[in-house]
N, C-alpha and C positions, 0 to 999 in steps of 0.2 A: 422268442415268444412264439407261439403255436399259434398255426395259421387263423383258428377257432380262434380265437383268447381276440388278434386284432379285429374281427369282426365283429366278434361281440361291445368290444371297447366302440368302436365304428360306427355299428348303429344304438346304442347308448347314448354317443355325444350325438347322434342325428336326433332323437328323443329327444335327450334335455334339450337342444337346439328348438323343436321343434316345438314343445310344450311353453318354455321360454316368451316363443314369438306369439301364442295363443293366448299368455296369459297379459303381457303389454298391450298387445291389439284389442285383446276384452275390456281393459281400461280404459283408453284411450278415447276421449270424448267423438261421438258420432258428427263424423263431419256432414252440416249440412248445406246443401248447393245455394240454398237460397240467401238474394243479398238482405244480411242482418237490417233489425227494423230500429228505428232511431227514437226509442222510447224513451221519453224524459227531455227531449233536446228539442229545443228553440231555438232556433238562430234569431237576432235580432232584425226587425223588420226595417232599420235605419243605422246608420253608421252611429259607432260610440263618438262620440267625440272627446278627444283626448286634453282640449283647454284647458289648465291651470292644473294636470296631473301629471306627477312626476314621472319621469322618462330618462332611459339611459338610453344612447345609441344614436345612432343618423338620423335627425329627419327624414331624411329620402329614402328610407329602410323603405324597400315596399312591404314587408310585412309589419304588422302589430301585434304582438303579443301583449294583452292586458291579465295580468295578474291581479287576480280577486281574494285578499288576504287580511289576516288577524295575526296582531303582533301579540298576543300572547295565547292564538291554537302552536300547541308542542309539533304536530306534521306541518305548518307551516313553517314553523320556526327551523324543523328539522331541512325541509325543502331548500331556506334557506341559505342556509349554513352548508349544507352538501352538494346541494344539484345547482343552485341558483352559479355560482362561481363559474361552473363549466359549462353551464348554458351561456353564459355573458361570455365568456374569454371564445370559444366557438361563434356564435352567433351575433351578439349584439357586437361586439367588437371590430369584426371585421363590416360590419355594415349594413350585412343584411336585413338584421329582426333592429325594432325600435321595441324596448321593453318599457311597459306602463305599468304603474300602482293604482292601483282603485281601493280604497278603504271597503271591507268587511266587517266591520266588529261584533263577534259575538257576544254581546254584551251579557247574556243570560247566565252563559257558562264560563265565560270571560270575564270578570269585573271590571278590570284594569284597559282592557283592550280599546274601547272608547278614550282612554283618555292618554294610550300610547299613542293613538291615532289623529288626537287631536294635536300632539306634540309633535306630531313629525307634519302634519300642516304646518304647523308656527317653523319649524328646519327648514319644511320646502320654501315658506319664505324668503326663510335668507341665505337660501341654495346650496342648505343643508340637509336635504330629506334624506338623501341615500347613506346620510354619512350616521344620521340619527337610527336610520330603515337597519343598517351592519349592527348598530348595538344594541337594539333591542330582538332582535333577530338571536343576541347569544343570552337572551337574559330573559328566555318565555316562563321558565320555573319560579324565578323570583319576582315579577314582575309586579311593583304596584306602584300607587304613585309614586313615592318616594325616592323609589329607584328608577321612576321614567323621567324626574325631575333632575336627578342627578348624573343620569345617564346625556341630557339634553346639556346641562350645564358644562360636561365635561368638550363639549363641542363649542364652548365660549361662543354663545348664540351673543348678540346681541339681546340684554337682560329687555327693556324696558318696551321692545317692541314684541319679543315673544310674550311675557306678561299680558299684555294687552291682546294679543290674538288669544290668549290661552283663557282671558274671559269670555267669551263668546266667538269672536267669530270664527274659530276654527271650528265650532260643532257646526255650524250649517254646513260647512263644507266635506263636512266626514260625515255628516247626513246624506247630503247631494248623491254622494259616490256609489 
């Protein structure tokens, strides 16, 4: 190959090299120095307290993670199912995080979601929430009563004391939350 020919090839690739780096760098969001401003975010002005809300993990966790959820929004249900497992088996497991449930229901866009909610009160009961929390978790698309009824049953609740949380007092407390 002539001596020409590699120099031309040479500064060609320095070109597309060069154009390349112009045209990523031109995308590439403008980094700016200043620290980001915390738009939207409240921290709470007193500790949550965690009483009568279900929890996986050590007490002694120094941290808390409270998860704020609707059993039948599909990204929660999806968070669930996907991330939730590997955040517990890393984190909660070995000690460090205690994970919480707080009821969300969106009940607007949600129908069902209040009364998944109230069903996994009447589980946490009788120290079944998480076991109630895994199958509703895979059942956000079908979700209505019928299927949150039988979904609870199939966890052999104790009948005659979930009945009876499942006339009221489980709404005040998926209110509370």
């Amino acid at each position: 190959m002539p001596e020409w020919r590699r120099s031309l090839d040479l500064a060609a690739s320095i070109g597309m090299l060069a154009a390349a780096v112009v045209l990523v760098t031109a995308n590439l969001p403008r980094l700016d120095r200043r620290p980001p401003q915390r738009v939207g975010i409240v921290l709470p002005a007193e500790p949550i307290s965690l009483d009568g809300v279900a929890t996986r993990g050590a007490p002694s966790a120094e941290v808390a993670v409270i998860e704020f959820s609707d059993f039948q929004c599909p990204f929660c249900q999806k968070f669930a199912r996907e991330e939730l497992p590997t955040f517990e088996k890393e984190f909660v497991a070995s000690g460090r995080v205690i994970l919480a449930f707080k009821h969300l229901p969106l009940e607007r866009i949600h129908p069902a979601s209040f009364r998944a909610a109230e069903s996994a009160e009447c589980a946490n009961r009788q120290g079944r929430f998480w076991n109630l929390h895994d199958a509703l978790s895979g059942s956000a698309t079908t979700l209505d009563a019928g299927q949150i009824d039988r979904l609870a049953k199939g966890l052999a609740l104790d009948e005659g004391p979930y009945q009876s949380c499942l006339a009221g007092e489980a709404s005040e407390v998926v209110r509370q939350h």
